[in-house]
C-alpha positions as CSV (number, residue, x, y, z in Angstrom):
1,X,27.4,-3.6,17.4
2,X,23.8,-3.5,16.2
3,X,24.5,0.0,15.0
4,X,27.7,-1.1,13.1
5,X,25.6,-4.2,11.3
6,X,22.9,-1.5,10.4
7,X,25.5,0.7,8.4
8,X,27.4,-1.6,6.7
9,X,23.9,-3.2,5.4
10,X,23.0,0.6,4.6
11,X,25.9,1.2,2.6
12,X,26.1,-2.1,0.9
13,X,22.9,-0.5,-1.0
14,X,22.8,1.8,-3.8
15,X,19.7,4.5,-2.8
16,X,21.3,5.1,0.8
17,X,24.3,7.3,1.8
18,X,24.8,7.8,5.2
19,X,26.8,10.5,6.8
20,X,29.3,10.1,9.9
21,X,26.3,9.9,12.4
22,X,24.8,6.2,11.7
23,X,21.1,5.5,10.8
24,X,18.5,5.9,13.9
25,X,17.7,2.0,14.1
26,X,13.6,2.2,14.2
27,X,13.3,-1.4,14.2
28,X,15.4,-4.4,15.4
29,X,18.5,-4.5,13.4
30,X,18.3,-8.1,12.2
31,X,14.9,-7.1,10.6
32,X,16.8,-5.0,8.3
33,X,17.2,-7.6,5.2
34,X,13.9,-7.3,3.7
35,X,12.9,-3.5,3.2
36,X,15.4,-3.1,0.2
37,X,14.8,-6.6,-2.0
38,X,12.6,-5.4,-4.7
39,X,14.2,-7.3,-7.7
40,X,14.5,-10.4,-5.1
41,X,10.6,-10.6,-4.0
42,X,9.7,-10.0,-7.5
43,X,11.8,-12.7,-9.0
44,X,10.4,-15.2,-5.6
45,X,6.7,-14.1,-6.3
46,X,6.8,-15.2,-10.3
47,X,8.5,-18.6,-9.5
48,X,5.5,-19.3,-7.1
49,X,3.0,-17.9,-9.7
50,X,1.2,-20.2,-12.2
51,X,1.7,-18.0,-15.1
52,X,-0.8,-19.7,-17.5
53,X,-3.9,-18.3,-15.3
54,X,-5.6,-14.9,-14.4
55,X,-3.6,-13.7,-11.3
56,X,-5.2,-11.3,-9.0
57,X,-3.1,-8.8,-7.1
58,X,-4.9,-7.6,-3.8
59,X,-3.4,-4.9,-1.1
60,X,-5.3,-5.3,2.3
61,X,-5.5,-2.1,3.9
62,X,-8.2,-1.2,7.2
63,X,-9.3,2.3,7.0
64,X,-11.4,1.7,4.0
65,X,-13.2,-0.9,5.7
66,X,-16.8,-0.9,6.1
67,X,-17.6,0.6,9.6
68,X,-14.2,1.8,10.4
69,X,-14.3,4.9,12.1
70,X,-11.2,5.5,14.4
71,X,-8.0,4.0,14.1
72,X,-7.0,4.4,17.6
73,X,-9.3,1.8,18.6
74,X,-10.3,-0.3,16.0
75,X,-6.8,-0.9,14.1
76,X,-4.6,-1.2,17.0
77,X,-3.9,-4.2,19.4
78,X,-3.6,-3.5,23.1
79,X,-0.1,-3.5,23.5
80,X,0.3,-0.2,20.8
81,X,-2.6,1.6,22.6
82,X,-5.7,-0.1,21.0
83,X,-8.8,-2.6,21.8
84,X,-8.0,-6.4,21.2
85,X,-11.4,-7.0,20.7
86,X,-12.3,-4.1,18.4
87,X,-9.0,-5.3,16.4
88,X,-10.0,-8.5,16.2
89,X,-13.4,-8.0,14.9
90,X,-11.7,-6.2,11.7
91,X,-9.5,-8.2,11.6
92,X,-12.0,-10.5,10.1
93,X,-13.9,-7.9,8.2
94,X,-10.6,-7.4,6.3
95,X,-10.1,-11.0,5.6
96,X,-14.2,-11.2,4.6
97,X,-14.0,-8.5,2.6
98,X,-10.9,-9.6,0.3
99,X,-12.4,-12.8,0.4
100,X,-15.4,-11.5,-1.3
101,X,-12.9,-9.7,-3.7
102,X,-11.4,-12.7,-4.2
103,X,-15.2,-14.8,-4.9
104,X,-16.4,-12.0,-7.4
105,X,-12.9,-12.5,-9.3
106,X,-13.1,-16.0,-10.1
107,X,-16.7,-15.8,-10.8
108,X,-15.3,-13.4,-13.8
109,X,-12.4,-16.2,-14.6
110,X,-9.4,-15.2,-12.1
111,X,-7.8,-18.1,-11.2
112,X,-5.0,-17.2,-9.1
113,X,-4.6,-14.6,-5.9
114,X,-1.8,-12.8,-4.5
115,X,-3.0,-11.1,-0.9
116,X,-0.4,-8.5,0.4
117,X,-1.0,-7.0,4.0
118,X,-1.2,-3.8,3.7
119,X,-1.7,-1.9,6.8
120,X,1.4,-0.9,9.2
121,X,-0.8,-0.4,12.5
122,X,0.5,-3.8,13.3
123,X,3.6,-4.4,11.1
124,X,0.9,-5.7,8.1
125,X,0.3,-8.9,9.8
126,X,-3.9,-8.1,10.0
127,X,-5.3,-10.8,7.9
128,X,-6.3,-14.1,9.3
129,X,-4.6,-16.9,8.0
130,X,-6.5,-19.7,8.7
131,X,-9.9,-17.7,7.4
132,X,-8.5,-16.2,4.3
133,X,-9.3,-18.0,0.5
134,X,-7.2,-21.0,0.8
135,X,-6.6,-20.2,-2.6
136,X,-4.2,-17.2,-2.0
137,X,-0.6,-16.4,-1.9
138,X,-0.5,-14.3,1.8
139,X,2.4,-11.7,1.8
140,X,2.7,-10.5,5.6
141,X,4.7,-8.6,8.0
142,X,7.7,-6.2,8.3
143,X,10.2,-5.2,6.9
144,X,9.2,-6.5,2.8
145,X,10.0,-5.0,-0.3
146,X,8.1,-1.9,-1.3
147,X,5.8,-2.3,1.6
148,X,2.2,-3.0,-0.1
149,X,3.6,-4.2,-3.0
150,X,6.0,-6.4,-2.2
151,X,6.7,-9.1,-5.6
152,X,4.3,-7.2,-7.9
153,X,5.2,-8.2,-11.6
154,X,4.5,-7.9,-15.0
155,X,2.8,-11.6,-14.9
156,X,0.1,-9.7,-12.7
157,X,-3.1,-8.9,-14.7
158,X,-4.9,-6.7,-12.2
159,X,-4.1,-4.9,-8.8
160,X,-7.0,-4.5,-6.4
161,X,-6.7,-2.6,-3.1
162,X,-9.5,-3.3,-0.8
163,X,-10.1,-1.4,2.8
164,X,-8.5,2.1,1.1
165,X,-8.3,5.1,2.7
166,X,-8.6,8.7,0.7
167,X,-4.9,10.7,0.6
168,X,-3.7,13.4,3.5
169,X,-5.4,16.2,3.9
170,X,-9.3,15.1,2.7
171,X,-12.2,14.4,4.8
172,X,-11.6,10.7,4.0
173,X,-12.2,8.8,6.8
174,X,-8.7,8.8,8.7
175,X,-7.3,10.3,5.4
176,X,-3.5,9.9,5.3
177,X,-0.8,8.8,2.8
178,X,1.9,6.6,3.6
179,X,4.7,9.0,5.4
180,X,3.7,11.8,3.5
181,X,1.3,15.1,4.0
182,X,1.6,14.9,-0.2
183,X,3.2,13.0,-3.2
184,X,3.2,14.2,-6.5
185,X,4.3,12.2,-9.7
186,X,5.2,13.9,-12.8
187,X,2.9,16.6,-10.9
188,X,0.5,14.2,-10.5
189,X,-1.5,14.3,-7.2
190,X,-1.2,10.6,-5.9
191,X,-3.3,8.5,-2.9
192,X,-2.2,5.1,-1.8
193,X,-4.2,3.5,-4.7
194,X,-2.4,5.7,-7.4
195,X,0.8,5.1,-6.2
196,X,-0.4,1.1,-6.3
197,X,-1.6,2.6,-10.0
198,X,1.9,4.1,-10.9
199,X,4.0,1.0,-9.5
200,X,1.3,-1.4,-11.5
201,X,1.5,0.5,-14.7
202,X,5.2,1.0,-15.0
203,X,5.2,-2.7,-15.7
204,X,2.0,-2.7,-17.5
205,X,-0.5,-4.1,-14.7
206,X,-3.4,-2.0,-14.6
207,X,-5.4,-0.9,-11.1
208,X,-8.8,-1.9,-11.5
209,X,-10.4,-2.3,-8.1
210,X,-10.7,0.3,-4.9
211,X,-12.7,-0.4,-1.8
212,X,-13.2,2.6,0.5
213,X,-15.4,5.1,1.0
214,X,-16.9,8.0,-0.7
215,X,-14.1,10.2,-1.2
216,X,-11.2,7.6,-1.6
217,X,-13.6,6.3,-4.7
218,X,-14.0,9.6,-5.9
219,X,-10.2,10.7,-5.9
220,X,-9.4,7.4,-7.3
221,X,-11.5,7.6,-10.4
222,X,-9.7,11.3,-11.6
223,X,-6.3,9.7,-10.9
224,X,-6.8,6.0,-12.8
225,X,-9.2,6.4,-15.2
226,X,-11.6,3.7,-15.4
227,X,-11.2,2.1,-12.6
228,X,-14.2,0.1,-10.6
229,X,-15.2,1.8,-7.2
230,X,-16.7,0.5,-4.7
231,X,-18.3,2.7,-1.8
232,X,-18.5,1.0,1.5
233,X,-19.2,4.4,3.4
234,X,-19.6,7.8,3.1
235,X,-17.4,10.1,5.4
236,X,-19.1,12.5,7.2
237,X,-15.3,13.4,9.2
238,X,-12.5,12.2,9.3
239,X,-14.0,9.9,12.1
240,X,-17.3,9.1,11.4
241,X,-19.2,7.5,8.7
242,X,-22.5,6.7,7.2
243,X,-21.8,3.2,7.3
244,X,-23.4,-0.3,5.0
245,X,-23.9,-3.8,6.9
246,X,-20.9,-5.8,6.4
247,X,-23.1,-8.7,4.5
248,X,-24.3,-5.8,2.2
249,X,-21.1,-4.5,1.4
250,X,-19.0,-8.0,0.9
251,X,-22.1,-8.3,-2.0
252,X,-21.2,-5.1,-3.7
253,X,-17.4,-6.1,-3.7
254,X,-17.5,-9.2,-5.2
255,X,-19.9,-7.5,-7.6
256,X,-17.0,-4.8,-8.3
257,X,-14.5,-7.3,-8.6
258,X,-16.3,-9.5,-11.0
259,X,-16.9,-6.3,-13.0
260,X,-13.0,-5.0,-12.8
261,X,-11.8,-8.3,-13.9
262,X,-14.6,-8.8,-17.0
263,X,-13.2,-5.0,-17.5
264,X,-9.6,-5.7,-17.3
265,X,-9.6,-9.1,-19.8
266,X,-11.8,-7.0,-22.4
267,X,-9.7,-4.0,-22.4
268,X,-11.2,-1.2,-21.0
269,X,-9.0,-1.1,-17.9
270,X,-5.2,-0.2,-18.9
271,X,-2.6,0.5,-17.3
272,X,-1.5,4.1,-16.0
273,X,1.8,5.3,-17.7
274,X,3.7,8.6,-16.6
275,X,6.4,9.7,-19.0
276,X,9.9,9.3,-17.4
277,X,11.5,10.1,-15.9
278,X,9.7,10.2,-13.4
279,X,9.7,13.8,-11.4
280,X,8.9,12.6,-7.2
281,X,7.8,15.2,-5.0
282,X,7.0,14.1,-1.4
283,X,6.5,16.6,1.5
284,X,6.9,14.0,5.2
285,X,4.0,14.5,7.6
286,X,4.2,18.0,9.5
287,X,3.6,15.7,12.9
288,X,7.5,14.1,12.0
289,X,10.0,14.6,14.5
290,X,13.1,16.6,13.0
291,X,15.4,13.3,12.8
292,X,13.0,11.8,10.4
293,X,13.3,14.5,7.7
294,X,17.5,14.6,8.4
295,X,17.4,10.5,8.1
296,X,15.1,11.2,4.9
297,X,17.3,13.8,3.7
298,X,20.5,10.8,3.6
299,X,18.4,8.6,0.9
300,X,20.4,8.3,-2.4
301,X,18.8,10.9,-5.3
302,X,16.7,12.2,-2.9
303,X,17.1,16.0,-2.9
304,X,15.8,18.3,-0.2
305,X,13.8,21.6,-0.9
306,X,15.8,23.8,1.6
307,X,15.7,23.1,5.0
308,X,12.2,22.2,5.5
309,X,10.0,18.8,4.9
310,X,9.8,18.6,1.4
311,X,11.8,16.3,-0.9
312,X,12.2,15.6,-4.8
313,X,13.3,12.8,-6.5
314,X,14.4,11.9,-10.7
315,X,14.4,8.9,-11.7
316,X,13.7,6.7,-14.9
317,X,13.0,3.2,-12.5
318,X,9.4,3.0,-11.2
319,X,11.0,0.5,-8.7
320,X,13.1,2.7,-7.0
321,X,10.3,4.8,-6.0
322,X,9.3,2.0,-4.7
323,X,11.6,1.5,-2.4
324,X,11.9,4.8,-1.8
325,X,8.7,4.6,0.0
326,X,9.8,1.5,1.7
327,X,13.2,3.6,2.9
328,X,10.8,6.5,4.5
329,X,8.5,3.8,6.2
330,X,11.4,1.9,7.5
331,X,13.2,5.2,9.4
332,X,9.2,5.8,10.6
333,X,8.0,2.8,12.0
334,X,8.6,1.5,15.3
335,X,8.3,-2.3,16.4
């Protein structure tokens, strides 16, 4: 039955086909509503907006954070193979450091925060409520539109993404990018933060702000020109890391996010604009398991390069690539 429910949801949509074989269910099947909702989130997220301020958009990810080393450990609750109490200590270094995001912004005249939970090591429910800015709009758990940024709209002024991690195949520390081993648009290498870049500036939000470490900045700056950096760390692998005092490093992010705002209002941040359509290239991690590259191969206007892992995409809508990415992460993660 559950299976039946999935497919007729599936085919209800316009960017899925599915073939005689039904959708492997990677989550529960009543979690489905949710993952394909973009217009929906976005309309919800402008209603609850107070359009007459400075509005702040800010992705919470973990392996940017300062001292994160190993996401095994430090990321992960017991129950999927991690430490509760190494979890829960960054836990609140995420939550402390967008909060210090969040303090540098107003000092510059934001008046108005949007937090989206952006890291899937535990469905993107990591931030703590109860110690976060009461001031913010907290967007949490899974399945949601477009994953990390679920209701982003065009009444946005500025996206930041704090905790960011440097794309798949760097020394970053635990370098990685979404599902994919690459993504291209309009042959443009993209991280996490430039896709955040590429979704912002389709609707004319520009990226101003990305916490990480060294190479995450540095990657960041040749694909959003302009934007504020902020340097947590320095990689010295993939896991390890030359690493600041969290007090230290909460200063020098409400110092860059003072500066990105007092940036963005005078002009010198814009948004990033690719020339549509847009031309998508996405190759899925080599570690995937067969059936997620034939479940990948079923998305609507997705087009497979041969029979390998490799996939391109056309389209003039920003949004659907979107939720394209939100398609790929929903056959990938588990519950």
């Amino acid at each position: 039955m559950a299976a039946a429910v999935m497919a007729v949801l599936l085919s209800a949509h316009p960017l899925i086909r599915l073939s005689a074989q039904a959708a492997r269910d990677t989550t529960p099947a009543e979690s489905m509503p949710g993952v394909l909702e973009a217009a929906q989130a976005r309309e919800l997220l402008t209603r609850l907006m107070d359009r007459r301020g400075f509005t702040v958009y800010i992705i919470g990810d973990m392996e940017g954070l300062a001292s994160v080393v190993r996401n095994a450990t430090e990321m992960r609750p017991e129950h999927r193979g991690g430490n509760d109490r190494e979890h829960q200590r960054f836990r609140q270094e995420l939550t402390d450091e967008i909060n210090a995001a969040i303090a540098g912004a107003r000092e510059a005249g934001a008046t108005q925060f949007v937090v989206n939970d952006g890291h899937g090591g535990t469905l993107f429910r990591n931030t703590l409520p109860e110690r976060l800015d009461e001031s913010a709009i907290l967007i949490r758990g899974y399945p949601k539109p477009v994953v990390m940024e679920t209701g982003l709209n065009p009444e946005v002024d500025v996206i930041f993404m704090v905790g960011a991690h440097a794309n798949a195949g760097t020394m970053g520390v635990i370098a990685h990018n979404f599902a994919f081993d690459s993504f291209t648009v309009n042959g443009t290498v993209l991280n996490e933060s430039g896709i955040a870049a590429f979704l912002g500036g389709s609707m004319g939000v520009p990226f101003g702000l990305t916490v990480g470490d060294d190479i995450v900045a540095a990657e960041t700056a040749t694909m959003v020109p302009g934007v504020e950096t902020v340097v947590v760390k320095i990689a010295t692998s993939r896991s390890s890391a030359m690493t600041l005092a969290p007090a230290v490093a909460h200063r020098m992010i409400r110092e860059g996010a003072a500066r990105a705002v007092r940036r963005v209002r005078s002009g010198q941040i814009r948004p990033l604009t690719f020339e549509r359509p847009y031309r998508v290239r996405f190759c899925l991690r080599r570690t995937y398991e067969p059936w997620v590259v034939e479940e990948t191969a079923r998305i609507r206007n997705v087009t497979r390069e041969g029979t390998g892992r490799c996939f391109a995409m056309t389209t003039n809508d920003a949004e659907e690539v979107g939720t394209l990415l939100n398609v790929v992460e929903w056959i990938v993660l588990k519950p």
